[in-house]
Each structure stands twice: as structure tokens, then as C-alpha cells.
N, C-alpha and C positions, 0 to 999 in steps of 0.2 A: 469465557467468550462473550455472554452478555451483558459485563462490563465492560470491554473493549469497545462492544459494537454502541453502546451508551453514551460512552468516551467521542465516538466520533461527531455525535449531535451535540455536545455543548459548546455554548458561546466561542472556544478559541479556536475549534476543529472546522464548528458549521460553517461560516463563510468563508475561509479557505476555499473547503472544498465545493460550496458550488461556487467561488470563482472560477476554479479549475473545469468543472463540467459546464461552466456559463463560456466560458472561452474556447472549448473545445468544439460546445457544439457552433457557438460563432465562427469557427474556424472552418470546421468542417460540413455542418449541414445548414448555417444560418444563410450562407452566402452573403461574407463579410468584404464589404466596401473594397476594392483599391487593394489587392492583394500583390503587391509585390514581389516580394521574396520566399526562398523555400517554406513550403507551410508546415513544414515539420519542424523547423528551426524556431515557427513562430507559438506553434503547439507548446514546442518545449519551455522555449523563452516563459511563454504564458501560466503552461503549471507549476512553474518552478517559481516565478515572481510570485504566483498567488497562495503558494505551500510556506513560503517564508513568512506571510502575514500570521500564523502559528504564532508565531515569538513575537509580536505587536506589541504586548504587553509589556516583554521582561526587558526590550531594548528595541525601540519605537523608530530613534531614529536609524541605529545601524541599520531595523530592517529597511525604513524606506531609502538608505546606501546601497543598501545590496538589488533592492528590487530595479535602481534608474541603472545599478552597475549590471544588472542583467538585460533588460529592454532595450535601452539608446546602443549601444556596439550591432546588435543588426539591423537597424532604422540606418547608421551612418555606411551601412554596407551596401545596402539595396533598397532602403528608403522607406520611411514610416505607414505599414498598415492604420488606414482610419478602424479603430478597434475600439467599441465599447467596452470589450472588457479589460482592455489595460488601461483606460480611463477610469474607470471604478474600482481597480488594483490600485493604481495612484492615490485616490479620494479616500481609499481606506487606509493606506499607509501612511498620508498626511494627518487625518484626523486622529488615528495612533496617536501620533507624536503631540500633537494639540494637548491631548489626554493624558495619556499616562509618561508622558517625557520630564526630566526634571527641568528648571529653567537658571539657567538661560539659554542653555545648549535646545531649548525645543523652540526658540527660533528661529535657527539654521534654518526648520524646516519649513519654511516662507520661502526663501529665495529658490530652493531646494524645487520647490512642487511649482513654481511659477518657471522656471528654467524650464523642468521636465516637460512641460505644455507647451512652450513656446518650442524645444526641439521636438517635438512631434509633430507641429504644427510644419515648421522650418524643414521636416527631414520629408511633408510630404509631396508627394510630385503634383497632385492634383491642387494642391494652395500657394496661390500665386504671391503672396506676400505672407512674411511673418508677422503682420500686425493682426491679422485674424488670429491669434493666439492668445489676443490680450482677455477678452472672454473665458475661454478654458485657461489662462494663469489667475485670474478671479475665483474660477471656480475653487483650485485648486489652494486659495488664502480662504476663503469661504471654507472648506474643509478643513484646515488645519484651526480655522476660529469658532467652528461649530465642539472640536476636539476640548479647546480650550475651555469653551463656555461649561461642556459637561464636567472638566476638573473643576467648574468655580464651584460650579450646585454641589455636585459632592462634597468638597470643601466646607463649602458650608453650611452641610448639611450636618456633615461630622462636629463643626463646631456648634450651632445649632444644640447637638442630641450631647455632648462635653457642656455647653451649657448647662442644659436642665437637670441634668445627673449631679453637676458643681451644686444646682440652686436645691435639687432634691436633697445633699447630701447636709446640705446647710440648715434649711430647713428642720431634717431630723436631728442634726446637733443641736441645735437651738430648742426642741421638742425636748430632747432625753434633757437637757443643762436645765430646763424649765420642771420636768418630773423629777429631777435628783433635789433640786431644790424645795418643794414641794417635800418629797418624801421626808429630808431632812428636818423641815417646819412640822410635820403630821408627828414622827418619830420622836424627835427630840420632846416635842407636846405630851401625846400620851406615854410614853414610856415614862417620864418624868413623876405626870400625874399616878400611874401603876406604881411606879417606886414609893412614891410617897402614902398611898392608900395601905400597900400591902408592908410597910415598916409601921404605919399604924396601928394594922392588924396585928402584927407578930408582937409588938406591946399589951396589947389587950385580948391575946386569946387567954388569960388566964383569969385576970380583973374584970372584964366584963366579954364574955363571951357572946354577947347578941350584937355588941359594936363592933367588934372583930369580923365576924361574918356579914355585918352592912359591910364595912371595909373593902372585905372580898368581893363582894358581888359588885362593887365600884371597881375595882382593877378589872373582872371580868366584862363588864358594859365598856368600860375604856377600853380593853383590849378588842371585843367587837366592834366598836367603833373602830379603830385603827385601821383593822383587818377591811372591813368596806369603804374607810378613804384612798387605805393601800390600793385595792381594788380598781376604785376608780381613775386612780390617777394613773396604775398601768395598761390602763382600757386600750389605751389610744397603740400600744406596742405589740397589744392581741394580734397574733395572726390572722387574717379571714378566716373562718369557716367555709365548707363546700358549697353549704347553702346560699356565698354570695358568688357564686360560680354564677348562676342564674341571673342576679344584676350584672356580673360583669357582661354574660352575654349581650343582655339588652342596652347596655351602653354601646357595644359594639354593633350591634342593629341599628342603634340613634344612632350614629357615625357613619352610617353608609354600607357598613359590611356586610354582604350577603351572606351572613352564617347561620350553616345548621347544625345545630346542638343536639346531641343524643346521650342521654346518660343509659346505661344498662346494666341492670341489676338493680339490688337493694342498696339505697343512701346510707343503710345505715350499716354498711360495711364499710366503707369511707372513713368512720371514727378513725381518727390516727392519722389520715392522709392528706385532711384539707387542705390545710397549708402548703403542702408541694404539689397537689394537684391546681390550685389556683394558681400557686408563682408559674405553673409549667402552659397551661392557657392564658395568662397575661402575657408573659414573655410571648409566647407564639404567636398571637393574634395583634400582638402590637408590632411585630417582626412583619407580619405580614402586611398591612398596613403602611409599615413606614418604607419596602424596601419593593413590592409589588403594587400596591391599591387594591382598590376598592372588586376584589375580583372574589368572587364564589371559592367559598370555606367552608373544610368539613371539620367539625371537632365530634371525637367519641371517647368516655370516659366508660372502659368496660370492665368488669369486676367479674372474672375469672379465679378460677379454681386455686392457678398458684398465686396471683398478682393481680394488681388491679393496674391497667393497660389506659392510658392516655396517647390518644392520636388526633396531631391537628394536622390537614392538609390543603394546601391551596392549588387553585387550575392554574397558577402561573399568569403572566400577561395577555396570552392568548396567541403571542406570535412564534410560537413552537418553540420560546428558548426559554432559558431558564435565568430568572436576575434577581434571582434570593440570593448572595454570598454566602457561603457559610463562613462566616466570619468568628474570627474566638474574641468578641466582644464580653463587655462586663456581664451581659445580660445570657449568654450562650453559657459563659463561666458560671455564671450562677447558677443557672438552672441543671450543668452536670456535677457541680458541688452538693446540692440539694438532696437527686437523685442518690448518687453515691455514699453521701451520708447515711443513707436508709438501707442499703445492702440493691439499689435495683440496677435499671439496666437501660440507655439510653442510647437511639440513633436519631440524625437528621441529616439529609440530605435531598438531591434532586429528584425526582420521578420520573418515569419513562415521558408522562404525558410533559412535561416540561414545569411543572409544576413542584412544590416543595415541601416534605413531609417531615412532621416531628414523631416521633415513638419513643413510650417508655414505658415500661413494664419495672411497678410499684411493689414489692413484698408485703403482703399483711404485715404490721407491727407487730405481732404475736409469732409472725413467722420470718422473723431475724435469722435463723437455721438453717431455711431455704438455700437449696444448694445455686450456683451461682447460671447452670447450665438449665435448671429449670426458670429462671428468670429472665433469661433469655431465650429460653425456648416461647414464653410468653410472647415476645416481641415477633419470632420468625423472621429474625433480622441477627445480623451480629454486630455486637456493640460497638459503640464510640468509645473510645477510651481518652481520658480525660488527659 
């Protein structure tokens, strides 16, 4: 039941329905302008045109068809109520189509939302000419070009974020092409110089046995050497450690982020985890960042009995809706790949407060064995499943 009732505040359901209660009460206790016709015809008209806005998304302009196919037949019967909230049913089912319509079919809906204005205008008794419509048919290309502008930003936000992942991805190719190389130059080096020290030994451990064991101890120094070039040159492929949890926060501080960081318990139960707990608060806090702003975050890294429990959460925008997507992006992928790798247990989704939470609950590395139901019992959430 408290997903259902969840269900009805997000993004597709909430403006729907207070158009339906915005037009009701217009209807009925606002005392709405020029009320012509049956007010129950115009109730109905009005919740039904603004229930359709529902499907906005999956087919933008059918709905704004169905919405003028229900409003205009009783405007041309008994003549158009001046009604804000079919005026702002309109502006949302045009901008729909601006948005999420494919093109060229999205725009139809120009001529579409300028008609619908001009017969409102035209259907009603109190306006003496239809060119007072030319106003509300602007508004009504203004909406559908407001629609528009929000697919460019997306657009190109997506390409944008396709970008930097291309130039990331290149980047580390060019990185690992540049250490294989390297390794290759270091290896083929000492191994070389070790082959050749240690066949000189094996000649002289009988003839002079003090040269044979200098010999040795020359492929042993080569071989250390080796071992700290190898070292270095796979420095750069080290995963963080937990200990750079802490910078990354404070980069996130320099940026704007109002984050509060909590770790609880001993760091040095962490051994084993850093690395997924850093990929799991980068991903989140750069999630949040790119998809909300700059809005107050909670991160807490908690070390529990069975698991060790990472939660990041955001207040959302602040305008009671929720505009984190859960999107199965590269970045979501990875971090339930990560997770699952290790035997744990991961949810994210929206928050009652309209906000956006990540949870995951980590198995000790020593405790591989952990049964699947005690790891999710860490979370207090049931899993996402990948």
C-alpha cells in the first residue's frame, strides 16, 4: 500500500493529478469565469483531459489528440468556459510533445496547440473577435518550444557525459599501451641481465665458488630492481584506497556540495573494501551532482556486524519531485557489477521526502559464506537485482 501511495507523487502521476483537483476546485468552489455549459460535463471533460497527461511521455502527441478530442466537442455545443485549468492541461500536453516526441511528427504539434487556443478563444461568448487568441496561440508555440529546448539540454548533456567516458576511455588505453610498453622494456632488461648472471653462475659454482655466489646475488639485486620498476609503473592502475574517500569528499566540498560525510566504526575493517566503497561514493555523489545539483548530501560508510553498509542520500531539488532517473547507465552498471562481485547487496531509488537514496550492504572479505539474506538484511531494503 505504501508503494502505491509513493507511486502517486512521482513525476508522471503528481501533475496529473492536481490538474484534476486544480480544475475541480476551479470548477466548483473557485468561481470560474463564463460558465456556460453543464458543470459536470465540464468536471468530467477536465479530469479526464488531465488523467491522460499520465502517458505524456510514452506517446506525447496522441495524448495532446485525445486531450483537444475531448475538450473542443463541448465548447462547440455550448460554448467555451474561460478556464485556467484547461489552459495549463494544454501547455503541459504541448510541452510533452516539444520534449519527449520523436521528430518530425513533434511538430504537428505547433499548429495543434495554436488551433486549440484560437477555438477557445473563437468558442467563447464573452470574446468579441478571434484575434484575441493570437496571444494564448503564442503561448501555446512557447510551450511546445520550451519542450523542445529541455530535449536539446538533455541531448546534449548525454553527449556531453558519451563524450568524456570516449576521451576517459582513451585516455586509459593510451595509459595501459604506454605501461605494457614500459613493462616490456623493464622485463625484457632484467630478465636478460638475470639469465645471463645466473648461467654464469651455474659455470662456476664448482671452479670458483665465491664468483658464482657474486653472480647470484646480481640476479637477486636485478630481480629487486625489477620488482620496484614493476611496482611503479603499475602504480597509476592501483585502485584508491579508503583513505582517499576523505579527498574525494573534499573535492566535493570544493565544488559546491553541501556533503556530510560520516564514517562509523574502525577503518581498519575496510581492509578489502576500499575500492568498492570509493567506486560506490564517486558514482553517487557525481550522480548527484550531475542529475540534481548542488543540494545537501548525506554519505555514511557503516561497519556492521555482518557487512559494511554504504548510504548516499540526497534532499532532491527541493520542489517535492523527484529528477534523479534511475537510469541503467554505464556508471549504475558498474557499481552493481562491483557490488555483486563481492557476494553484497544493492538498492537505489527515490525517497518518500522526494529525494534519492543509494544502499549497499558489503560482506567482509573473509566472510564470502555469508548467507545472502543476512546481507540484505544489512540493508533493511530488498535488493536490486542486476
Amino acid at each position: 500500500m505504501n508503494e502505491r501511495l509513493r507511486g502517486l507523487f512521482r513525476p508522471a502521476w503528481s501533475a496529473p493529478l492536481a490538474l484534476v483537483l486544480f480544475a475541480q476546485w476551479e470548477l466548483w468552489l473557485g468561481g470560474q469565469t463564463n460558465q456556460v455549459g453543464p458543470r459536470w460535463v465540464d468536471a468530467l471533460a477536465a479530469a479526464t483531459s488531465a488523467l491522460l497527461l499520465t502517458w505524456r511521455r510514452r506517446a506525447p502527441l496522441l495524448v495532446q489528440a485525445a486531450v483537444v478530442a475531448i475538450v473542443i466537442p463541448p465548447w462547440v455545443v455550448w460554448g467555451a468556459p474561460e478556464s485556467a485549468a484547461s489552459f495549463v492541461t494544454g501547455l503541459v500536453a504541448t510541452y510533452a510533445v516539444g520534449r519527449w516526441e520523436t521528430r518530425p511528427l513533434a511538430y504537428l504539434a505547433v499548429p495543434v496547440a495554436m488551433g486549440w487556443a484560437w477555438a477557445q478563444v473563437g468558442l467563447d461568448p464573452l470574446q468579441a473577435s478571434v484575434a484575441a487568441g493570437w496571444g494564448w496561440a503564442l503561448w501555446g508555440a512557447a510551450g511546445w518550444g520550451a519542450g523542445a529546448w529541455a530535449r536539446q539540454q538533455a541531448e546534449l548533456g548525454s553527449r556531453r557525459d558519451a563524450e568524456q567516458q570516449a576521451r576517459s576511455r582513451a585516455e586509459l588505453a593510451e595509459q595501459r599501451l604506454r605501461i605494457a610498453r614500459d613493462l616490456h622494456d623493464v622485463l625484457a632488461n632484467k630478465l636478460g641481465v638475470m639469465v645471463v648472471h645466473s648461467e654464469a653462475a651455474e659455470e662456476l659454482l664448482v671452479s670458483n665458488p665465491a664468483r658464482a655466489a657474486e653472480a647470484m646475488r646480481r640476479v637477486q639485486d636485478t630481480g629487486r630492481d625489477a620488482l620496484r620498476e614493476v611496482r611503479q609503473l603499475l602504480q597509476p592502475l592501483r585502485e584508491p584506497p579508503v583513505g582517499d574517500v576523505e579527498q574525494l569528499v573534499a573535492q566535493m566540498r570544493t565544488a559546491g556540495l553541501p556533503l556530510d560525510y560520516t564514517l562509523v566504526g574502525e577503518p581498519s575493517a575496510l581492509h578489502g573494501l576500499d575500492a568498492v566503497i570509493y567506486r560506490l561514493l564517486q558514482e553517487a555523489l557525481t550522480n548527484v551532482v550531475r542529475h540534481v545539483g548542488l543540494v545537501p548530501t548525506h554519505a555514511v560508510v557503516r561497519v556492521g556486524a555482518e557487512a559494511v553498509t554504504v548510504e548516499v542520500v540526497d534532499q532532491g531539488a527541493g520542489d517535492g519531485q523527484q529528477v534523479t532517473p534511475v537510469i541503467e547507465g554505464n556508471g549504475i552498471l558498474g557499481m552493481k557489477e562491483r557490488v555483486h562481485a563481492i557476494g553484497g547487496s544493492m538498492t537505489l531509488g527515490p525517497t518518500p521526502e522526494g529525494g534519492f537514496a543509494l544502499r549497499a550492504a558489503l560482506p567482509f572479505p573473509g566472510d564470502r559464506h555469508a548467507t545472502a539474506e543476512a546481507v540484505r538484511g544489512a540493508l533493511g531494503a530488498r535488493e536490486v537485482q542486476p
